[in-house]
KERO-568604 format. One line per 2 residues: number of its first residue (from 1); their letters; for each residue z, y, x of C-alpha. Coordinates in Angstrom, 1 decimal, padded with zeros to 4 digits. Each point is the difference from the previous one (the first is absolute). Layout:
<recs>
NUM) a) Z Y X; ...;
</recs>
This chain:
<recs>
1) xx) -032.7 -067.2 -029.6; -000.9 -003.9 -000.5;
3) xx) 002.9 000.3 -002.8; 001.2 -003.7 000.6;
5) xx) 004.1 000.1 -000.2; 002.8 -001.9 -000.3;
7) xx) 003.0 001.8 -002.3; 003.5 -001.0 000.9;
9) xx) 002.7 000.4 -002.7; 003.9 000.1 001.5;
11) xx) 001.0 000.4 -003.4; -001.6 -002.9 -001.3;
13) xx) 001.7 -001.9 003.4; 003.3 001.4 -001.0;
15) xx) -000.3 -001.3 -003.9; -000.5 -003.1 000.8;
17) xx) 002.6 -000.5 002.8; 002.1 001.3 -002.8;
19) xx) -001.3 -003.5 -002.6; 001.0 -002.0 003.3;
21) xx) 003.8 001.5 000.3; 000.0 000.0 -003.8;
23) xx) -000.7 -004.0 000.0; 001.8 -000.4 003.6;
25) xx) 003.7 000.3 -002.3; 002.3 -000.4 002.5;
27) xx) -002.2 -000.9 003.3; -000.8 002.2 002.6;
29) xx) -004.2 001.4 000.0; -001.3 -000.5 003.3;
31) xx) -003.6 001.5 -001.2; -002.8 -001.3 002.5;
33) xx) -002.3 002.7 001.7; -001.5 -002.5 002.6;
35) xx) -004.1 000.1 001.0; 000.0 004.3 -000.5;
37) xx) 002.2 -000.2 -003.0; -002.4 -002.3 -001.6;
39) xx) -003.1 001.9 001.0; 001.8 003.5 -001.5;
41) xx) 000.7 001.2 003.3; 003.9 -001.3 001.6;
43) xx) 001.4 003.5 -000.3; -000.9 001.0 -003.4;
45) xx) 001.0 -003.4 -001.5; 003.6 000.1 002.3;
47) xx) 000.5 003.6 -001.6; -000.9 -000.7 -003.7;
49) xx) 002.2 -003.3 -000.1; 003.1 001.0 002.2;
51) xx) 001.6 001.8 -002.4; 000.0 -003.0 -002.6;
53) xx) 001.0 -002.9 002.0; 002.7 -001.0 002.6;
55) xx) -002.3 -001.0 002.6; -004.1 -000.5 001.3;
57) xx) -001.2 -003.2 001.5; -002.9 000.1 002.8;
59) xx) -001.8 -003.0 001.7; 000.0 001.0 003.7;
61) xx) 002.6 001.8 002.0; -003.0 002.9 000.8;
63) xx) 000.1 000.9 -003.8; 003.7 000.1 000.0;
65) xx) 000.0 002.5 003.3; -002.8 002.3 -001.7;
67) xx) 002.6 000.4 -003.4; 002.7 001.0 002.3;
69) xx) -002.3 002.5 001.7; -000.8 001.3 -003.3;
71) xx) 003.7 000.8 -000.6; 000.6 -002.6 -001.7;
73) xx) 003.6 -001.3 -000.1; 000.3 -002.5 -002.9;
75) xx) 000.8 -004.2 001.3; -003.1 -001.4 001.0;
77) xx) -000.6 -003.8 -000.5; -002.7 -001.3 002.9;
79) xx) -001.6 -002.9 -001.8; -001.7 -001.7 002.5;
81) xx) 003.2 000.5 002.1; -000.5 000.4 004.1;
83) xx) -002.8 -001.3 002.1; 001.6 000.2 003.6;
85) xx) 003.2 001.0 002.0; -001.5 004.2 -000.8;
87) xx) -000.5 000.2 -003.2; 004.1 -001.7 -000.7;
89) xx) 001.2 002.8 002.5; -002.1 002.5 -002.5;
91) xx) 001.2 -001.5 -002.9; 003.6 000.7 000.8;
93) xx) -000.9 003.5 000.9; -001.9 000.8 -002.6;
95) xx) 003.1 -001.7 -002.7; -002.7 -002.2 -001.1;
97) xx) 001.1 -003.6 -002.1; -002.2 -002.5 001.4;
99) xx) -001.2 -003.5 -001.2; 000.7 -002.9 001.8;
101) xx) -002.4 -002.6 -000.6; -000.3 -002.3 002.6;
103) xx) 002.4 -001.6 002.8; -001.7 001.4 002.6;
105) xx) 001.2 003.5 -001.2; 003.5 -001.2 000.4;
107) xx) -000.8 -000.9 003.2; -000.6 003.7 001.3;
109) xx) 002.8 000.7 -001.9; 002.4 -002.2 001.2;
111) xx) -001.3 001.1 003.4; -000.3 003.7 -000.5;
113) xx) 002.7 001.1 -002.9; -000.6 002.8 -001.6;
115) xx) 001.9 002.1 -002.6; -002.5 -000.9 -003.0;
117) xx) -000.1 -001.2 -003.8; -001.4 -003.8 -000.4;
119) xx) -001.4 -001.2 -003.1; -000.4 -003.6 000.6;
121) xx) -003.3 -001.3 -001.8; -000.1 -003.3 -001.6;
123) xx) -003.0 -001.9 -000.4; 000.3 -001.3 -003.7;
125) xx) -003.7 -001.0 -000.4; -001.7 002.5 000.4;
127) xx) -001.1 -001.5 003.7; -001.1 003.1 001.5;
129) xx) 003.1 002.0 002.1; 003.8 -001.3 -000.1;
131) xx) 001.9 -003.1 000.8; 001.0 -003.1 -002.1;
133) xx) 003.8 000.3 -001.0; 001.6 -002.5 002.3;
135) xx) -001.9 001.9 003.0; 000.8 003.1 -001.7;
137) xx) 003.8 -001.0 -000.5; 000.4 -001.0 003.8;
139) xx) -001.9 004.0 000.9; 002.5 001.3 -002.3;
141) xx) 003.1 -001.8 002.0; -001.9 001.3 003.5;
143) xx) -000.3 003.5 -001.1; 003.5 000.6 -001.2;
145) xx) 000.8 -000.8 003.1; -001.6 003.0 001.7;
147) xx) 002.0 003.3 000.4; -001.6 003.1 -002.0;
149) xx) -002.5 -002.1 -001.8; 001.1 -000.1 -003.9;
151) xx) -001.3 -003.1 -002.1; -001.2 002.6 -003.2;
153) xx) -001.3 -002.2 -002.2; -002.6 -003.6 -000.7;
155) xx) -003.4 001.7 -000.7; -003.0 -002.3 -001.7;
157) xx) -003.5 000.5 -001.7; -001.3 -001.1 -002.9;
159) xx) -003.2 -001.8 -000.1; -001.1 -000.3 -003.8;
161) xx) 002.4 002.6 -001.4; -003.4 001.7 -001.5;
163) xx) -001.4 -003.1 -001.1; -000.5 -000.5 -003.9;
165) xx) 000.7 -003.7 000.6; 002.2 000.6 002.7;
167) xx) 002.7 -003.5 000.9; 001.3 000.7 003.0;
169) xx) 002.4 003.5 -000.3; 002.5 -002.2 -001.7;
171) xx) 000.3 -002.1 003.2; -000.4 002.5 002.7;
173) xx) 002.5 002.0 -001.7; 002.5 -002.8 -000.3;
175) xx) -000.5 -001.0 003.6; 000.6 003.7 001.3;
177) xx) 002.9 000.8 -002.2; 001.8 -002.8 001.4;
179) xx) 000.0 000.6 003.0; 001.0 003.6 -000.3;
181) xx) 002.5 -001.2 -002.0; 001.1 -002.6 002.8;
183) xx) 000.1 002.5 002.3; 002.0 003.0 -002.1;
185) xx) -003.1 002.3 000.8; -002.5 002.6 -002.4;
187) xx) -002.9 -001.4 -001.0; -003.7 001.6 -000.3;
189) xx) -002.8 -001.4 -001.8; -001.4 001.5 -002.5;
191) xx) -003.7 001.8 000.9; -001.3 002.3 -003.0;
193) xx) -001.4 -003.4 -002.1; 003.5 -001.7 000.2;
195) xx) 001.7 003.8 -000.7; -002.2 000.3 -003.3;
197) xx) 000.3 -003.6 -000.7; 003.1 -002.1 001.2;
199) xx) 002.9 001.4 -001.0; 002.3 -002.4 002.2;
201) xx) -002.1 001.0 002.7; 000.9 003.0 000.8;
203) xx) 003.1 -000.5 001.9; 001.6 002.4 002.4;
205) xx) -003.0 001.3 001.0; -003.8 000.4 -001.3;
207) xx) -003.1 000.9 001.9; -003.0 001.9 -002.7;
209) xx) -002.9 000.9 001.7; -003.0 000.0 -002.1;
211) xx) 001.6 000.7 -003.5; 001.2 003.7 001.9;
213) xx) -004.1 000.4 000.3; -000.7 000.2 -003.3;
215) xx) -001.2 -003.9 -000.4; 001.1 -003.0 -001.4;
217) xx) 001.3 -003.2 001.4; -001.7 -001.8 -002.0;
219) xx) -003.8 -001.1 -001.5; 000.7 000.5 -003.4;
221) xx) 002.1 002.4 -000.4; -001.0 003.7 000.5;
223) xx) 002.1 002.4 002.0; 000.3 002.2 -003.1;
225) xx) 001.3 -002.4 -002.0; 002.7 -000.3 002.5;
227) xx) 000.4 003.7 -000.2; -001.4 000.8 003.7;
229) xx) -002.1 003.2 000.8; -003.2 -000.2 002.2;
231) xx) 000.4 001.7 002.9; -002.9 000.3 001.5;
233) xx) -003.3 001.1 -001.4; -003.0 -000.5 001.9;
235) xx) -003.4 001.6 -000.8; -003.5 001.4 001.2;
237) xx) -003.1 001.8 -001.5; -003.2 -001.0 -000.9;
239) xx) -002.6 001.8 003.0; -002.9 -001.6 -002.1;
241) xx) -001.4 -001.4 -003.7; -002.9 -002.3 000.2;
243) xx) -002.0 -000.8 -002.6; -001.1 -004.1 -000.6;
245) xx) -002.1 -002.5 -002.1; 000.6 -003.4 -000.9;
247) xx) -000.2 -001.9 002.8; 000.7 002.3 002.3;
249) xx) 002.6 -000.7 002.8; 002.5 002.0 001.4;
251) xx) 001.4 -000.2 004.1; 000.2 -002.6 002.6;
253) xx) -000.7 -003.4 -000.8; -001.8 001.1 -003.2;
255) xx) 003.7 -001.5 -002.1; -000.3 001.9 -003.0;
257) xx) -003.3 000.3 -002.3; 000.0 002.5 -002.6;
259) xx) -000.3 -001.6 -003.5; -002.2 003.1 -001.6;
261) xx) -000.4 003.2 000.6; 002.7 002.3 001.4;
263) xx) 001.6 002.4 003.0; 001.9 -001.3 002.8;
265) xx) 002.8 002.6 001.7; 000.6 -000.5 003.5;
267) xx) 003.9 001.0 000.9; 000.7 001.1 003.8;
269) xx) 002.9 -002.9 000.9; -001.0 -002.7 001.4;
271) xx) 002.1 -002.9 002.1; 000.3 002.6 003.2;
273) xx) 002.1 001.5 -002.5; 001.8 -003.1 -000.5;
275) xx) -001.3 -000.6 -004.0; -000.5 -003.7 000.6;
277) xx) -003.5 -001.7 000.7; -000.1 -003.2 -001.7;
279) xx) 000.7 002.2 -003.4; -002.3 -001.9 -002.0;
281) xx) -002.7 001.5 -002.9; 002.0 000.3 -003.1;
283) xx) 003.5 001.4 002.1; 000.9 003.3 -002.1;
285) xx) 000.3 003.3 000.6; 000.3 003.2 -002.0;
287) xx) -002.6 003.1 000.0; 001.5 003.0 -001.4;
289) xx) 002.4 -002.5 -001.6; -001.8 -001.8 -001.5;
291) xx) -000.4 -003.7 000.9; -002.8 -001.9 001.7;
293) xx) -001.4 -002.5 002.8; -000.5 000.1 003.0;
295) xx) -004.3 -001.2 000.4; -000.8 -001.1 003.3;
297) xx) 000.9 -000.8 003.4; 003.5 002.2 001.6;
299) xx) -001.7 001.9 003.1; 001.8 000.9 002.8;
301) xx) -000.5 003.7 -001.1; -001.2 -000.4 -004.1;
303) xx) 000.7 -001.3 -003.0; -002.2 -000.5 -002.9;
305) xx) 001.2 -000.4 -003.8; -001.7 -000.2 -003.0;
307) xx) 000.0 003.6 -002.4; -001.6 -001.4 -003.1;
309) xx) 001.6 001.7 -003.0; 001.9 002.2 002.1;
311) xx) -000.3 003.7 000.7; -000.3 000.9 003.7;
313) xx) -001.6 002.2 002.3; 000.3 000.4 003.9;
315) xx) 003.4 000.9 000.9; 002.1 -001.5 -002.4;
317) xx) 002.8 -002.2 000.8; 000.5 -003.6 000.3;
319) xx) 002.8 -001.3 -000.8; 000.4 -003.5 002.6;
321) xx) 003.5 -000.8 -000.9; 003.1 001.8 -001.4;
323) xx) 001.0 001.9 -003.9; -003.3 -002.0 -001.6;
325) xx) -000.7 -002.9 001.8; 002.9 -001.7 001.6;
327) xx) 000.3 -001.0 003.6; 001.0 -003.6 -001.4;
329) xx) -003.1 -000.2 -002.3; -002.4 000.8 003.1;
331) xx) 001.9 -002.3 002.3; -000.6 -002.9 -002.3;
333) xx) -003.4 000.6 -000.6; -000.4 -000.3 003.6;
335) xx) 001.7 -003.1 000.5; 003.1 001.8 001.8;
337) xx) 003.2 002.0 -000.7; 001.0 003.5 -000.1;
339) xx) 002.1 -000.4 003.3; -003.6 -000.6 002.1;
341) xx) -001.5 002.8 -002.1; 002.7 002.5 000.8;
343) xx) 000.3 -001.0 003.9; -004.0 000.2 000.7;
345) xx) -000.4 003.2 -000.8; -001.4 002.3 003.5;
347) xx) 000.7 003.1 001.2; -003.1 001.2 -001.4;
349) xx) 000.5 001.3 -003.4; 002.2 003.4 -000.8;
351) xx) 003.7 -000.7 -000.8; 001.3 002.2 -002.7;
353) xx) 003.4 000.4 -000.8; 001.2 000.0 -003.6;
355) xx) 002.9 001.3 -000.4; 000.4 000.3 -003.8;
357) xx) -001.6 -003.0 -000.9; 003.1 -002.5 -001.3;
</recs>
């Protein structure tokens, strides 16, 4: 077998949902398995983190329909809320909370009531989904109007919570607390940066996502500082060792020239396996644990790295992120964040599951 795989860790999943209900305190953990559970697959992710939090947030209504096929029971929070008059009928049969973001969803609501859970989303500068608070206040009014639809809570998003100079939490913060406030209602905030970081934040509610994956919110500091587990570990074998001289290039483009003399390993991954592209010379990797660089040009297929000073032969494993090399530490080196890395990866290479693995 090609020997390129992706290990998936429930127990590492289920530590660090435990670090989020540890810093939660007294708020509810609405743990967020949206895009395939972050690229871990929807149903192992739902599994590993059920049993540690109150709740799992989705995106779309088609992810919150395939956790109750899987049996799962626990509230569901629909982040993205309902895109037309069938998917709020399927929200109220599947139990699902949904976010109301725009007008326009209170609009089909008002015209088609349905026995659902609002959370009303306030724009408070982020600028992307939710309504300024005097439209949101007049939404509010209009939906407690509407017989089986409960007013659950004022929802927002932070925009620079994972920002070292971040200046704007403070506000949005302010902005949404007051209107919960005004309008006697739970509030929900806090995303894993804001959980980890902002104390006051954290509310009624919090939404981690990326923290329960083993990464950190934030550029400089590393997930295990923060005490969370990788939980994935991605890897391949080398298929070939090539011997070169100085000068000698290495893949498409001819990017990477060998300094002196040396071997180059080609690893069977490539970006139809979802290891990304635009990885440039220099991104590292581990053979056999022990650390080095990618050399060359990601094929769709291949990957080359450089093997001076280490001791490899064909067949050995390569390491592309996980125990040695984090995912964070590759994701930066390509310009990108672990959340991208995570989601890309195909259906190509093996899944394993790791059961002991904590």
């Amino acid at each position: 077998m090609r020997g390129t795989r992706l290990e998936l860790r429930p127990g590492a999943l289920a530590h660090n949902a435990r670090r989020a209900r540890a810093l939660a305190g007294g708020a509810r953990v609405f743990a967020m398995v949206k895009a395939n559970g972050y690229g871990h697959g929807l149903g192992l992710a739902a599994r590993a983190l059920a049993h540690q939090v109150d709740g799992l947030g989705v995106a779309l209504m088609e992810e919150a329909q395939a956790l109750r096929h899987l049996g799962l029971a626990h509230p569901l929070l629909v982040a993205e809320g309902f895109f037309d008059a069938d998917e709020l009928a399927l929200a109220a049969r599947l139990h699902a909370e949904v976010v109301v973001h725009s007008p326009w969803q209170v609009d089909l609501l008002v015209a088609q009531p349905r026995p659902v859970g609002v959370w009303l989303k306030v724009n408070t500068g982020m600028n992307r989904l939710g309504m300024a608070p005097d439209l949101a206040r007049a939404q509010a009014a209009r939906l407690r109007g509407l017989k089986g639809v409960r007013l659950l809570g004022v929802m927002s998003h932070f925009a620079c919570a994972d920002a070292a100079d971040d200046t704007r939490t403070a506000s949005q913060l302010a902005l949404a607390r007051a209107l919960a406030t005004e309008l006697r209602v739970p509030l929900s905030a806090a995303n894993s940066a804001a959980l980890i970081r902002y104390p006051d934040a954290r509310a009624d509610r919090v939404r981690p996502g990326i923290m329960l994956y083993g990464s950190s919110p934030f550029a400089w500091r590393a997930a295990a500082d923060l005490d969370l587990r990788p939980t994935q570990r991605f890897s391949a074998r080398l298929i070939a060792i090539n011997p070169v001289q100085a000068g000698d290039s290495v893949g498409y483009g001819a990017t990477w020239t060998a300094d002196g003399p040396g071997r180059v390993g080609v690893v069977a991954v490539g970006y139809g396996d979802g290891y990304p592209r635009h990885a440039p010379n220099g991104t590292p990797v581990a053979v056999n644990g022990h650390r080095t660089r990618l050399a060359g040009r990601v094929s769709m297929d291949m990957l080359t790295v450089d093997l001076n000073g280490i001791d490899a032969r064909v067949g050995d494993e390569v390491e592309l992120w996980g125990d040695v090399v984090g995912a964070d530490e590759v994701a930066a080196a390509c310009g990108t964040i672990s959340y991208e890395l995570f989601c890309q990866i195909t259906a190509r290479p093996v899944r394993v599951i790791n059961e002991s693995t904590v």
